[in-house]
mmCIF file of the N, C-alpha and C atoms, coordinates in Angstrom:
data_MODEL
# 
_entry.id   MODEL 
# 
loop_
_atom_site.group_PDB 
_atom_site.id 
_atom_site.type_symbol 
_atom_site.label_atom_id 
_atom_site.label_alt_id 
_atom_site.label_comp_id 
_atom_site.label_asym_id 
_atom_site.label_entity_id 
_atom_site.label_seq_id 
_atom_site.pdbx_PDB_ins_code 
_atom_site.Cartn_x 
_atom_site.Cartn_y 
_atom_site.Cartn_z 
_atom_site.occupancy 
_atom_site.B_iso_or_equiv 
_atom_site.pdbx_formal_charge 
_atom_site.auth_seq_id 
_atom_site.auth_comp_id 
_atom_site.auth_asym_id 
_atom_site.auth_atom_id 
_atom_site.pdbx_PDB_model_num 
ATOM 1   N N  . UNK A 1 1  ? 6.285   15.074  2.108   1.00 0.00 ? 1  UNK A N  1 
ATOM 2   C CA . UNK A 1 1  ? 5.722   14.509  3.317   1.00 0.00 ? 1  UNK A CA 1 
ATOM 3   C C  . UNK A 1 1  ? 5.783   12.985  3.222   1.00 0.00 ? 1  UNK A C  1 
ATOM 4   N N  . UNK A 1 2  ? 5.938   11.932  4.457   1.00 0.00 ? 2  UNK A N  1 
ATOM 5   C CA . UNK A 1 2  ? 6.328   10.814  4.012   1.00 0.00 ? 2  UNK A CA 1 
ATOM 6   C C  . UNK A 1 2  ? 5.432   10.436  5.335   1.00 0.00 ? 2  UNK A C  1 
ATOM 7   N N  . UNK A 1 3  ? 4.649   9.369   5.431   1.00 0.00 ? 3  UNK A N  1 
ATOM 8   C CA . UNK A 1 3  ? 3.940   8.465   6.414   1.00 0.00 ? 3  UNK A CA 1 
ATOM 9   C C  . UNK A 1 3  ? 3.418   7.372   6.054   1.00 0.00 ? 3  UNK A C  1 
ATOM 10  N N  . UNK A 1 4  ? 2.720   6.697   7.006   1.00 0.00 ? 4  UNK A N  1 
ATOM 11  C CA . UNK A 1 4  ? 2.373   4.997   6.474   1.00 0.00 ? 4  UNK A CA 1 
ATOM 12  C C  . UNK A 1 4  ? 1.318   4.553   6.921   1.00 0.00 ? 4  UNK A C  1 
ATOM 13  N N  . UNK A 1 5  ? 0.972   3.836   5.922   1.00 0.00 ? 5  UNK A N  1 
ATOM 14  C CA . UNK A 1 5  ? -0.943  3.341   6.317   1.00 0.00 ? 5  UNK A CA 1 
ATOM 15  C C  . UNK A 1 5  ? -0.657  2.276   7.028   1.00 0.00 ? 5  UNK A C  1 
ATOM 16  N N  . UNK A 1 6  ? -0.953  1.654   7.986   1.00 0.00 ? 6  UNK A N  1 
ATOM 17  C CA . UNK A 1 6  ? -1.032  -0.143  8.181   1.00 0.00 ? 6  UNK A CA 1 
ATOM 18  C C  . UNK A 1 6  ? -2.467  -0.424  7.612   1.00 0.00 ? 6  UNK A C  1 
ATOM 19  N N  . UNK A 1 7  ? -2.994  -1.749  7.162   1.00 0.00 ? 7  UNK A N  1 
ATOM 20  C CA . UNK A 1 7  ? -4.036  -2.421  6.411   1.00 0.00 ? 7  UNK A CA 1 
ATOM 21  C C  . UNK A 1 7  ? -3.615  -3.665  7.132   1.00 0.00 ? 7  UNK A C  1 
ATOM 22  N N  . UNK A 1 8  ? -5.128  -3.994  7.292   1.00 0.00 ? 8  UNK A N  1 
ATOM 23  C CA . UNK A 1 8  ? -4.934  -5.732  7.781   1.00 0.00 ? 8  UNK A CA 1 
ATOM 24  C C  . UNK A 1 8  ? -4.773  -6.417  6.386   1.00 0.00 ? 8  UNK A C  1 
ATOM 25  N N  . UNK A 1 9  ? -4.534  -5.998  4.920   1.00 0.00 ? 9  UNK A N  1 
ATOM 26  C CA . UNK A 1 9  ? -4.678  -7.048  3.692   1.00 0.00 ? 9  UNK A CA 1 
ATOM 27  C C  . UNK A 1 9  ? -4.114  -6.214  3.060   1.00 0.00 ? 9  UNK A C  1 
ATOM 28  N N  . UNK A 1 10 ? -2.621  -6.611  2.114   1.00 0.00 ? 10 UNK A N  1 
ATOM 29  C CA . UNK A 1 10 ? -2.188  -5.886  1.125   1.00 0.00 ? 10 UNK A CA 1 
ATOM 30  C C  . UNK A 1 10 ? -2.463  -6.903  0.407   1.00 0.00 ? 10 UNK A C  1 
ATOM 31  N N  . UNK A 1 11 ? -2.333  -6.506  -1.149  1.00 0.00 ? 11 UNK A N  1 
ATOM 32  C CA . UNK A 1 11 ? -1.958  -7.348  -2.550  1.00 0.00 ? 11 UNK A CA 1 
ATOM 33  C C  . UNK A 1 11 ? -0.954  -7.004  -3.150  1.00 0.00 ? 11 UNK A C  1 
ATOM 34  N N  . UNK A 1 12 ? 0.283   -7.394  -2.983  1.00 0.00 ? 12 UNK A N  1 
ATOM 35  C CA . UNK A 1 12 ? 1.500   -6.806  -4.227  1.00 0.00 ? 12 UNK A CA 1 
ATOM 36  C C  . UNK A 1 12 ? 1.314   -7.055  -4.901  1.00 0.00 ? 12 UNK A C  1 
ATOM 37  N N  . UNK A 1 13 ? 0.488   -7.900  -5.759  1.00 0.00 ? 13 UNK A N  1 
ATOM 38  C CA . UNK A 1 13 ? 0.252   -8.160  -7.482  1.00 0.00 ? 13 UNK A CA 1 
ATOM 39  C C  . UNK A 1 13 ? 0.883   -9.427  -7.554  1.00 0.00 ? 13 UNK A C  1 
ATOM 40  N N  . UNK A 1 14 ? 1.022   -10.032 -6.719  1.00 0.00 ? 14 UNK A N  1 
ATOM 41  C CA . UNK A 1 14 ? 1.003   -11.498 -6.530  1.00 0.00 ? 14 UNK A CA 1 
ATOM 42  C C  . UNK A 1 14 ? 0.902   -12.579 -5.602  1.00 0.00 ? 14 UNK A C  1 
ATOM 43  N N  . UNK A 1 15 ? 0.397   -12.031 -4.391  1.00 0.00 ? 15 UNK A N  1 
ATOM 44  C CA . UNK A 1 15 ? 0.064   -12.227 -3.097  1.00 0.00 ? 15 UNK A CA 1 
ATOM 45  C C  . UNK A 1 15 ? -0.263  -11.516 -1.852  1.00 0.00 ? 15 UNK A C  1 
ATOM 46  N N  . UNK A 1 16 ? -1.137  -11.881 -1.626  1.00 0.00 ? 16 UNK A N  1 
ATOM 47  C CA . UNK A 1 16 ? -1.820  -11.379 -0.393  1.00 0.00 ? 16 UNK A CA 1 
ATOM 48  C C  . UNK A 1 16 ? -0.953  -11.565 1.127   1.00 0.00 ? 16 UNK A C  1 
ATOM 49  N N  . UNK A 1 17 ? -0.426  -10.183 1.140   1.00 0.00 ? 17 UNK A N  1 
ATOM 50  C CA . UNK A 1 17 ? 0.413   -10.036 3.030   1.00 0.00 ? 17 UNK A CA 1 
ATOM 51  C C  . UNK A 1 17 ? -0.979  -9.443  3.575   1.00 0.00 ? 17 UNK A C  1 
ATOM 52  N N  . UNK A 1 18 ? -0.438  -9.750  5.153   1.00 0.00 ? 18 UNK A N  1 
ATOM 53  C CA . UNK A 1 18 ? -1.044  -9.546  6.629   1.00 0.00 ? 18 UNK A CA 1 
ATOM 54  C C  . UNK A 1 18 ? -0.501  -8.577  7.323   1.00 0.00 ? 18 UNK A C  1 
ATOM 55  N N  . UNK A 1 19 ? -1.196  -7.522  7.718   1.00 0.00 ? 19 UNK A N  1 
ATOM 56  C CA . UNK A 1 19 ? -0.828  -6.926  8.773   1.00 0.00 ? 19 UNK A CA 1 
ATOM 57  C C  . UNK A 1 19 ? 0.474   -5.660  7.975   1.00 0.00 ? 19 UNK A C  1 
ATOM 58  N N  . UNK A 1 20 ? 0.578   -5.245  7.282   1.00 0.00 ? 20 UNK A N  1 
ATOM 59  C CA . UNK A 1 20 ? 1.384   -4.537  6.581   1.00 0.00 ? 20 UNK A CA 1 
ATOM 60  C C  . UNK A 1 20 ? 0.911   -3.057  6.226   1.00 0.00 ? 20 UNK A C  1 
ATOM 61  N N  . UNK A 1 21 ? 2.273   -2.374  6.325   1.00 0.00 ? 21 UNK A N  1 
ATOM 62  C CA . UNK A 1 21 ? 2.332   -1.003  6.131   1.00 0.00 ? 21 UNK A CA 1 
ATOM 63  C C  . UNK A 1 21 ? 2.638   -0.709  4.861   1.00 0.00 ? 21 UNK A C  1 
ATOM 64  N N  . UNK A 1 22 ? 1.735   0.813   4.323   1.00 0.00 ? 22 UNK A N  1 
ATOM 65  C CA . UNK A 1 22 ? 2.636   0.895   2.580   1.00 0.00 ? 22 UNK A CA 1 
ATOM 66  C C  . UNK A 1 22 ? 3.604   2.427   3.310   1.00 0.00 ? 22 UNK A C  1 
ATOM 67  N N  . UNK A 1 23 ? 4.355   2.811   2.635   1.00 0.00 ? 23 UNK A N  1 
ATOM 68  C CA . UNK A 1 23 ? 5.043   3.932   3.141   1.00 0.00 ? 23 UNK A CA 1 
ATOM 69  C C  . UNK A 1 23 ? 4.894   5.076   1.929   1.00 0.00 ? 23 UNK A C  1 
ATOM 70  N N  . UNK A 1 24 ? 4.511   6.091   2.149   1.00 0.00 ? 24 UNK A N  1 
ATOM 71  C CA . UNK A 1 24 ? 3.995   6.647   0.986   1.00 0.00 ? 24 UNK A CA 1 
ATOM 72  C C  . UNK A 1 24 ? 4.909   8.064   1.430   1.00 0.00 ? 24 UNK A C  1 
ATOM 73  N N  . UNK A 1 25 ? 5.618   8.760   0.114   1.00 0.00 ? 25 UNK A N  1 
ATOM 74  C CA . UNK A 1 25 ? 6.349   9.455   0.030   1.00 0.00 ? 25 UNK A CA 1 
ATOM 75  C C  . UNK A 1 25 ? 5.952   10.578  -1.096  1.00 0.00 ? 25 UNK A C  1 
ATOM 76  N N  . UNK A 1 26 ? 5.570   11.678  -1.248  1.00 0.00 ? 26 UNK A N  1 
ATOM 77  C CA . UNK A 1 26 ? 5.454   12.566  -2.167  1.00 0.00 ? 26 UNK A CA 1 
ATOM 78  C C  . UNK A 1 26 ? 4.525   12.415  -3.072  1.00 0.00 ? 26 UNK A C  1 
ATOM 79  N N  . UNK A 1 27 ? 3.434   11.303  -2.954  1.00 0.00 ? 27 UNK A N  1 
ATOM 80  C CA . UNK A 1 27 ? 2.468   10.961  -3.431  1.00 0.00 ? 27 UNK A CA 1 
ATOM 81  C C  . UNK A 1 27 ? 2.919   9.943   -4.041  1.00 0.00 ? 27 UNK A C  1 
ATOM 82  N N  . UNK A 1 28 ? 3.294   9.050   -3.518  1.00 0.00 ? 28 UNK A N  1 
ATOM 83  C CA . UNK A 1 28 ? 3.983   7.920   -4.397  1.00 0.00 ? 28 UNK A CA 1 
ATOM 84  C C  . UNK A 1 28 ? 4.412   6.565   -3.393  1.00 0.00 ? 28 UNK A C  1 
ATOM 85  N N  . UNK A 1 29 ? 3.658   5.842   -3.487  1.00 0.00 ? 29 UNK A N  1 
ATOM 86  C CA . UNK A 1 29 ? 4.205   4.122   -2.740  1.00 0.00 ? 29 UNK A CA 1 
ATOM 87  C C  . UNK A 1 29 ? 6.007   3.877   -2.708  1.00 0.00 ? 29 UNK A C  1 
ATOM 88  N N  . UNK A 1 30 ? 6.237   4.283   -1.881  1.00 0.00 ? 30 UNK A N  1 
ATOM 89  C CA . UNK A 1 30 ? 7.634   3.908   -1.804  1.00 0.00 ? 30 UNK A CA 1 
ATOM 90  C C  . UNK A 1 30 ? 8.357   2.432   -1.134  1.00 0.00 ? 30 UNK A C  1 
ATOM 91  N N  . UNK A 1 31 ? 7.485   2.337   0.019   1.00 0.00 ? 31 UNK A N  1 
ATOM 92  C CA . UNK A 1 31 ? 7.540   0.656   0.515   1.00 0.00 ? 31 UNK A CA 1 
ATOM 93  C C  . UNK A 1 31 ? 6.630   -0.080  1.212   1.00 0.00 ? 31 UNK A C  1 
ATOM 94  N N  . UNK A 1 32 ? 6.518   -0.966  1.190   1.00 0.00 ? 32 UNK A N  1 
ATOM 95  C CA . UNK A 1 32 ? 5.694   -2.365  1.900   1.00 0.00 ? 32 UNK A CA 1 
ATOM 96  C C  . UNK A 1 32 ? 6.818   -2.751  3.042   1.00 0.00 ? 32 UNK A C  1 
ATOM 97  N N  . UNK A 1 33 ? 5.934   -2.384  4.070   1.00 0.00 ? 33 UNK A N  1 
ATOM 98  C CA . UNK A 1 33 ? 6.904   -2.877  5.503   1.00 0.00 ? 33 UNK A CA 1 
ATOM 99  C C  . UNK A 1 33 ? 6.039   -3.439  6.155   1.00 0.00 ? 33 UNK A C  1 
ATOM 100 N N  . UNK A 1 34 ? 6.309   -3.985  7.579   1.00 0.00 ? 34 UNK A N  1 
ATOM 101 C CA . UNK A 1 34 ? 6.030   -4.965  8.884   1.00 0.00 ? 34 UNK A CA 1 
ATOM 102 C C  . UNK A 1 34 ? 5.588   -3.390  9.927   1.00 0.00 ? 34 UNK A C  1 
ATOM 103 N N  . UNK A 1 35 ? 4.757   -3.673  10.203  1.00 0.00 ? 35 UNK A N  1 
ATOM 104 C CA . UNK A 1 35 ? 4.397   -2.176  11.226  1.00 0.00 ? 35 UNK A CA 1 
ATOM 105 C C  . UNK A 1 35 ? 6.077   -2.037  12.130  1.00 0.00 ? 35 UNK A C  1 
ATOM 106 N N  . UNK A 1 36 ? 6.229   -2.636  12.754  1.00 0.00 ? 36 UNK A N  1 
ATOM 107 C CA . UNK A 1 36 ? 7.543   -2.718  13.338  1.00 0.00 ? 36 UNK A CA 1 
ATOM 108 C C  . UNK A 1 36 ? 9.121   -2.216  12.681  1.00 0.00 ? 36 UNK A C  1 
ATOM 109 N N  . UNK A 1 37 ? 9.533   -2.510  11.156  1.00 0.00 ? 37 UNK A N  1 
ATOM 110 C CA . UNK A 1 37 ? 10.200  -2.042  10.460  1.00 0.00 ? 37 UNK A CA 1 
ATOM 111 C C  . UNK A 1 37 ? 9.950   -1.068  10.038  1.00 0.00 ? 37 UNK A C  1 
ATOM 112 N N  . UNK A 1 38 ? 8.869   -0.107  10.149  1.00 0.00 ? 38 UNK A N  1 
ATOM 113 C CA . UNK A 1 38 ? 8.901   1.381   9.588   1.00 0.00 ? 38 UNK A CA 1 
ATOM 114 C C  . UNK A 1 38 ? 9.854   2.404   10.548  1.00 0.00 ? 38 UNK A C  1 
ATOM 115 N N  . UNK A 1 39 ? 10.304  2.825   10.033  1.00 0.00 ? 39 UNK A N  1 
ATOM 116 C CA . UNK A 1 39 ? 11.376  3.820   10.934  1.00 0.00 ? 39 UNK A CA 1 
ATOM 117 C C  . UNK A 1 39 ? 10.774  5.067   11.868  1.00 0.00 ? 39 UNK A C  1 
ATOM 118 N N  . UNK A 1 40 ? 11.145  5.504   12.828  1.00 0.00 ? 40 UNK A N  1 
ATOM 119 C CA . UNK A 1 40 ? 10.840  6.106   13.971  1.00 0.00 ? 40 UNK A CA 1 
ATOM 120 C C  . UNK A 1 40 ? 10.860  7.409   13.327  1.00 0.00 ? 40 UNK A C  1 
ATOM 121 N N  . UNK A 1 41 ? 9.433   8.109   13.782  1.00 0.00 ? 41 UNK A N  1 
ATOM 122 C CA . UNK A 1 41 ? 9.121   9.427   13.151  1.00 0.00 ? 41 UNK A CA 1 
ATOM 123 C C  . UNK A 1 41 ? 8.620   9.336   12.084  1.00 0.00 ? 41 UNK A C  1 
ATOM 124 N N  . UNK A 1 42 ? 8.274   8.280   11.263  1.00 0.00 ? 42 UNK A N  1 
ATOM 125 C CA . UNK A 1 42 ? 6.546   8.464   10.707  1.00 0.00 ? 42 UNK A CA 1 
ATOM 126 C C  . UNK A 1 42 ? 5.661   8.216   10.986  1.00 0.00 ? 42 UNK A C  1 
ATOM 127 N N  . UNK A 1 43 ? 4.588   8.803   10.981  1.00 0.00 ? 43 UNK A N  1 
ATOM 128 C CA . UNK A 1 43 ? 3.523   8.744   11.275  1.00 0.00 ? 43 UNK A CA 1 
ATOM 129 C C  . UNK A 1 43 ? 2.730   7.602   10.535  1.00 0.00 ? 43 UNK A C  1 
ATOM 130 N N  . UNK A 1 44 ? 1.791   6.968   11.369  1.00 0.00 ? 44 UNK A N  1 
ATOM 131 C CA . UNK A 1 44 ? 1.024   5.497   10.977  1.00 0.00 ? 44 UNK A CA 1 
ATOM 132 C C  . UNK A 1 44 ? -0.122  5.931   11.294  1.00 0.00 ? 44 UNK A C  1 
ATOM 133 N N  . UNK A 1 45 ? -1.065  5.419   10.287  1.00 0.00 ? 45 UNK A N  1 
ATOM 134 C CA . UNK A 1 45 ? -2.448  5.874   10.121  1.00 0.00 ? 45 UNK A CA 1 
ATOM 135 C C  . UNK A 1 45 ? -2.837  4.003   10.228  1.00 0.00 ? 45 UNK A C  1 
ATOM 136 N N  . UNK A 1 46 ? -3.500  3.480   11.035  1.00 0.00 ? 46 UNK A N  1 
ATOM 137 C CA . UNK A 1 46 ? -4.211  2.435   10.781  1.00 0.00 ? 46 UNK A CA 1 
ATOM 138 C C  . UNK A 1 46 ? -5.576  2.533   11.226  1.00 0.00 ? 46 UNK A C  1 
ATOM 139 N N  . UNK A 1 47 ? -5.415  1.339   10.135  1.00 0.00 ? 47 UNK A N  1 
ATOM 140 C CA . UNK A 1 47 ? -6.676  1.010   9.007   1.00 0.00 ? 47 UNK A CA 1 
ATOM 141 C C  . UNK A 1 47 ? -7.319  0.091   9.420   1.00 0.00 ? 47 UNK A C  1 
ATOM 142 N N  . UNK A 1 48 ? -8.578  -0.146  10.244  1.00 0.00 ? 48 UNK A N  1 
ATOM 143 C CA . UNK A 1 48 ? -9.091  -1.704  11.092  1.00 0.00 ? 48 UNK A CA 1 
ATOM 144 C C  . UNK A 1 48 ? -9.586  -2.686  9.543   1.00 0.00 ? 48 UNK A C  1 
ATOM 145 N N  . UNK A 1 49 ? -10.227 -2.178  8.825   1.00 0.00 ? 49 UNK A N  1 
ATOM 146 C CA . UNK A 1 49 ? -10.553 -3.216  7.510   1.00 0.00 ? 49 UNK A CA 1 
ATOM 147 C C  . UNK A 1 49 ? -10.069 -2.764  6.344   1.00 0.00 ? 49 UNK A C  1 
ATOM 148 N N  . UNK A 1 50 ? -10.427 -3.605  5.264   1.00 0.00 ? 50 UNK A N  1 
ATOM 149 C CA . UNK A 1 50 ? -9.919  -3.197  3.699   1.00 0.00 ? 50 UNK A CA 1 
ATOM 150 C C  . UNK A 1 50 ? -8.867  -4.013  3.281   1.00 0.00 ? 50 UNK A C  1 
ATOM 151 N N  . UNK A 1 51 ? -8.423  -3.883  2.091   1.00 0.00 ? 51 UNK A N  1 
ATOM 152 C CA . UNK A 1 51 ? -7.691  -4.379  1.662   1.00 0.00 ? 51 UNK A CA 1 
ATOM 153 C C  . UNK A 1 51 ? -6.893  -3.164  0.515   1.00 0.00 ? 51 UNK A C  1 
ATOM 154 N N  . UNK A 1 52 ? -5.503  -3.083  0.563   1.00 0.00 ? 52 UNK A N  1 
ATOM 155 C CA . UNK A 1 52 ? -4.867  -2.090  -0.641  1.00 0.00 ? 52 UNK A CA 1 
ATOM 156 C C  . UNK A 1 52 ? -4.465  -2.794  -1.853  1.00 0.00 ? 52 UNK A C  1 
ATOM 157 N N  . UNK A 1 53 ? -4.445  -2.801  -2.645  1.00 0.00 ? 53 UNK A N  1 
ATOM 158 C CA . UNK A 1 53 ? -4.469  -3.301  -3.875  1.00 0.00 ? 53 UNK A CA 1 
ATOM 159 C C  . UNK A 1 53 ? -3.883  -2.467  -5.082  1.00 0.00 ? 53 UNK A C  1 
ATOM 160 N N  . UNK A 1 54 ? -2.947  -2.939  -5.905  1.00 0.00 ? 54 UNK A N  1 
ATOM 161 C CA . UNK A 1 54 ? -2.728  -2.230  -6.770  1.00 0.00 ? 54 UNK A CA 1 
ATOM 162 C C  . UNK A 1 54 ? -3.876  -1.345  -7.946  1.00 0.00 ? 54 UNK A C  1 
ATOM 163 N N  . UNK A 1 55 ? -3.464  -0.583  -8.752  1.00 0.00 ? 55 UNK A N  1 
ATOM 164 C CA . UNK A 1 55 ? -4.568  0.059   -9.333  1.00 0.00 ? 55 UNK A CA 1 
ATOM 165 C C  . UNK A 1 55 ? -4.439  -0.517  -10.816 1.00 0.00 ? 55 UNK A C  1 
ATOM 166 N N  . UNK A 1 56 ? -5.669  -1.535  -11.188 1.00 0.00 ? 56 UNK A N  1 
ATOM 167 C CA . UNK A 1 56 ? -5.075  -2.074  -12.281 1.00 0.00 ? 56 UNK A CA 1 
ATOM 168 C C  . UNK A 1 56 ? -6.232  -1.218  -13.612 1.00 0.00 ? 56 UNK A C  1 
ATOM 169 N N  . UNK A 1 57 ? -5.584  -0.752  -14.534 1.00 0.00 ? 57 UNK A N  1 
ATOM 170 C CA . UNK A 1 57 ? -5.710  0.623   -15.589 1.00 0.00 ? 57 UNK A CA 1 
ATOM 171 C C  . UNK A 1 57 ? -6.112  -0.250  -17.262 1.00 0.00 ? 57 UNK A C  1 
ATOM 172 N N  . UNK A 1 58 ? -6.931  -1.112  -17.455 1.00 0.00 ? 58 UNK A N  1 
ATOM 173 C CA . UNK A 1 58 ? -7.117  -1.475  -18.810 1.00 0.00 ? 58 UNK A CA 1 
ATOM 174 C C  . UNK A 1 58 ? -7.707  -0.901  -20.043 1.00 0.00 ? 58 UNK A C  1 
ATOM 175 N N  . UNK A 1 59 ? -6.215  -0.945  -21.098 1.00 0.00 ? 59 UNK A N  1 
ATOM 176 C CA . UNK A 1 59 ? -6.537  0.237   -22.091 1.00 0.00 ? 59 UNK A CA 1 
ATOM 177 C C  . UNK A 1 59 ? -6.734  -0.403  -23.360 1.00 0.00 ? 59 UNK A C  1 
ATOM 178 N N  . UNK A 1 60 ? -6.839  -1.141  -22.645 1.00 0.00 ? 60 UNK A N  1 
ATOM 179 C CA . UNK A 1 60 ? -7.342  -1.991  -24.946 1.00 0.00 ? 60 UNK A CA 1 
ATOM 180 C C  . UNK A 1 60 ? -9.102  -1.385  -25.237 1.00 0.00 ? 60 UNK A C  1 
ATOM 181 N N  . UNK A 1 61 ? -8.415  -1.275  -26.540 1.00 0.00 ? 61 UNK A N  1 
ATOM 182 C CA . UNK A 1 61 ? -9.162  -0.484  -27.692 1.00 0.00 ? 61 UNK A CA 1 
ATOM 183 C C  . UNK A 1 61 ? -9.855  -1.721  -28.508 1.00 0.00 ? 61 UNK A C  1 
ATOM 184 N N  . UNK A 1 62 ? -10.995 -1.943  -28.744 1.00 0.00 ? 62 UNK A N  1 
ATOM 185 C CA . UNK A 1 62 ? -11.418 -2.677  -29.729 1.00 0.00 ? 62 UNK A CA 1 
ATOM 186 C C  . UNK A 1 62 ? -12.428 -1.971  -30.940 1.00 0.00 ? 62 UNK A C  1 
ATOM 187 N N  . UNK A 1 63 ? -11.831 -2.565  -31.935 1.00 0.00 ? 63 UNK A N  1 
ATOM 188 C CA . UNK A 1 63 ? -12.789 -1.619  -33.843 1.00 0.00 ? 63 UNK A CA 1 
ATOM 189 C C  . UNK A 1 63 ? -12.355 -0.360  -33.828 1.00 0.00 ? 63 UNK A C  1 
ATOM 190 N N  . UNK A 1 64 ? -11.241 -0.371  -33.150 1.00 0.00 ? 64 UNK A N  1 
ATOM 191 C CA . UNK A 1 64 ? -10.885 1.408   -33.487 1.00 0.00 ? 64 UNK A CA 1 
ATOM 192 C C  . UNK A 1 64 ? -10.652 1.456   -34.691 1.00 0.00 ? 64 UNK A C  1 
# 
């Protein structure tokens, strides 16, 4: 199944876009688009607030 969120605030992990779609494919982020560049026949779910953000996972071990 493949569709797309719009968010008024993404973070790619190094800057903050406006107004942007993620395109999510099989459970998996496949692209960052312009609401306008997503291709005809997916479905858009928007989002009035929030921000998407990567998922950041910290695994350090300390006195193991």
């Amino acid at each position: 199944m493949k569709y797309a969120i719009q968010v008024p605030a993404l973070f790619d992990g190094e800057k903050m876009l406006e107004r942007r779609c993620i395109v999510v494919e099989d459970q998996h982020v496949v692209a960052s688009l312009r609401k306008e560049d997503v291709p005809d026949g997916i479905p858009v779910t928007v989002l009035d607030k929030g921000v998407i953000a990567p998922g950041f996972v910290d695994l350090q071990v300390n006195g193991g």
